[in-house]
C-alpha positions in Angstrom: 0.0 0.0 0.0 1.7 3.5 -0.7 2.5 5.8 1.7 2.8 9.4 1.9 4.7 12.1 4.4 2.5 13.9 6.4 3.5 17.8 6.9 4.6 16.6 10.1 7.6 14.3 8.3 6.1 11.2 9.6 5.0 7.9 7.8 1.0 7.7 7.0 -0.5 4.9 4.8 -3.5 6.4 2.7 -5.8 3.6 3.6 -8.5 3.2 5.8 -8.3 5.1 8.8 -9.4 4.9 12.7 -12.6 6.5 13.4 -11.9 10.3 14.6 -13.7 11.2 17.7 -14.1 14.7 18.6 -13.4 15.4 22.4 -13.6 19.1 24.1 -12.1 19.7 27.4 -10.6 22.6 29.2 -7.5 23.6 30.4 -4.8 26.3 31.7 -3.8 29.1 30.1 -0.6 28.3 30.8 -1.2 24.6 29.6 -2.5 26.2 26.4 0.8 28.5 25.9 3.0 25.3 26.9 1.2 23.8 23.2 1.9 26.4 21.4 5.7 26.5 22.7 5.9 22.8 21.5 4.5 23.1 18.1 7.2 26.1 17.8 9.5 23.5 19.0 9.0 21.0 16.5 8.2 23.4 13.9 12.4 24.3 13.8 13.3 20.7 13.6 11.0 20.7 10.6 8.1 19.1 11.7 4.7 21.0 11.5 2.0 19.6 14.3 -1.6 21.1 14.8 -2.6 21.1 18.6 -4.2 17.7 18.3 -1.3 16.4 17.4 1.2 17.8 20.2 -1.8 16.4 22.5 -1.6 13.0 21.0 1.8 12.8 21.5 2.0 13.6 24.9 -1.0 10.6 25.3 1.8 8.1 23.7 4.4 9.1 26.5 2.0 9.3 28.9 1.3 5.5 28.0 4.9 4.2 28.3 5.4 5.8 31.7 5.7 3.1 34.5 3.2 3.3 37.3 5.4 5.3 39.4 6.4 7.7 36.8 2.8 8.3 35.6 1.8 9.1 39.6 4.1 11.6 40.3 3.8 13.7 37.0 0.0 13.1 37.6 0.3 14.5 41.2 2.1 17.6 40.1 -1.0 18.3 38.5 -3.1 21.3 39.2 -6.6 20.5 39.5 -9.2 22.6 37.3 -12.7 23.3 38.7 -16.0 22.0 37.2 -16.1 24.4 34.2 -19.9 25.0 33.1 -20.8 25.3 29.3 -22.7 28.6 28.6 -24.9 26.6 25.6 -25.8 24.3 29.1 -27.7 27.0 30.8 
Protein backbone atom coordinates (compact mmCIF):
# COMPACT_ATOMS: atom_id res chain seq x y z
CA UNK A 1 0.00 0.00 0.00
CA UNK A 2 1.67 3.49 -0.70
CA UNK A 3 2.51 5.82 1.73
CA UNK A 4 2.78 9.40 1.89
CA UNK A 5 4.75 12.07 4.36
CA UNK A 6 2.47 13.91 6.43
CA UNK A 7 3.45 17.76 6.89
CA UNK A 8 4.62 16.62 10.07
CA UNK A 9 7.57 14.34 8.27
CA UNK A 10 6.06 11.22 9.61
CA UNK A 11 5.05 7.90 7.79
CA UNK A 12 0.97 7.75 7.04
CA UNK A 13 -0.50 4.88 4.85
CA UNK A 14 -3.53 6.40 2.67
CA UNK A 15 -5.84 3.59 3.57
CA UNK A 16 -8.49 3.21 5.75
CA UNK A 17 -8.33 5.13 8.76
CA UNK A 18 -9.41 4.89 12.67
CA UNK A 19 -12.62 6.45 13.41
CA UNK A 20 -11.93 10.32 14.63
CA UNK A 21 -13.73 11.24 17.72
CA UNK A 22 -14.14 14.72 18.62
CA UNK A 23 -13.39 15.39 22.42
CA UNK A 24 -13.61 19.11 24.12
CA UNK A 25 -12.09 19.70 27.35
CA UNK A 26 -10.61 22.59 29.18
CA UNK A 27 -7.49 23.58 30.38
CA UNK A 28 -4.77 26.26 31.72
CA UNK A 29 -3.83 29.13 30.10
CA UNK A 30 -0.64 28.32 30.82
CA UNK A 31 -1.15 24.58 29.59
CA UNK A 32 -2.53 26.21 26.43
CA UNK A 33 0.81 28.48 25.86
CA UNK A 34 2.97 25.32 26.87
CA UNK A 35 1.19 23.80 23.23
CA UNK A 36 1.94 26.36 21.38
CA UNK A 37 5.70 26.47 22.75
CA UNK A 38 5.92 22.80 21.51
CA UNK A 39 4.54 23.11 18.12
CA UNK A 40 7.24 26.06 17.77
CA UNK A 41 9.49 23.53 18.96
CA UNK A 42 8.98 21.02 16.47
CA UNK A 43 8.20 23.42 13.90
CA UNK A 44 12.38 24.29 13.84
CA UNK A 45 13.30 20.68 13.61
CA UNK A 46 11.04 20.73 10.59
CA UNK A 47 8.05 19.06 11.72
CA UNK A 48 4.71 21.03 11.47
CA UNK A 49 2.01 19.62 14.31
CA UNK A 50 -1.55 21.06 14.82
CA UNK A 51 -2.58 21.06 18.62
CA UNK A 52 -4.21 17.71 18.30
CA UNK A 53 -1.35 16.43 17.43
CA UNK A 54 1.17 17.75 20.18
CA UNK A 55 -1.80 16.36 22.52
CA UNK A 56 -1.63 12.96 20.99
CA UNK A 57 1.80 12.81 21.55
CA UNK A 58 1.96 13.60 24.92
CA UNK A 59 -1.01 10.60 25.28
CA UNK A 60 1.80 8.12 23.72
CA UNK A 61 4.40 9.13 26.49
CA UNK A 62 2.00 9.35 28.94
CA UNK A 63 1.30 5.53 28.04
CA UNK A 64 4.86 4.22 28.27
CA UNK A 65 5.41 5.82 31.71
CA UNK A 66 5.66 3.12 34.45
CA UNK A 67 3.17 3.30 37.26
CA UNK A 68 5.43 5.33 39.39
CA UNK A 69 6.39 7.65 36.78
CA UNK A 70 2.84 8.29 35.61
CA UNK A 71 1.82 9.08 39.64
CA UNK A 72 4.13 11.56 40.32
CA UNK A 73 3.77 13.68 37.00
CA UNK A 74 0.04 13.12 37.57
CA UNK A 75 0.29 14.50 41.22
CA UNK A 76 2.13 17.63 40.14
CA UNK A 77 -1.02 18.26 38.47
CA UNK A 78 -3.06 21.30 39.23
CA UNK A 79 -6.62 20.51 39.52
CA UNK A 80 -9.22 22.60 37.34
CA UNK A 81 -12.68 23.27 38.72
CA UNK A 82 -16.04 22.02 37.21
CA UNK A 83 -16.13 24.43 34.19
CA UNK A 84 -19.85 25.00 33.07
CA UNK A 85 -20.78 25.32 29.32
CA UNK A 86 -22.75 28.57 28.59
CA UNK A 87 -24.91 26.61 25.62
CA UNK A 88 -25.84 24.32 29.06
CA UNK A 89 -27.70 27.04 30.77
Amino acid sequence: MPSRVSKGGRQTSTGPTSPVVRRAFSMQEADARLIDALRLRCATQGMLMNQSEVVRVGLHVLSEMNDGELKEWAAKLERLGVVRSKLSK
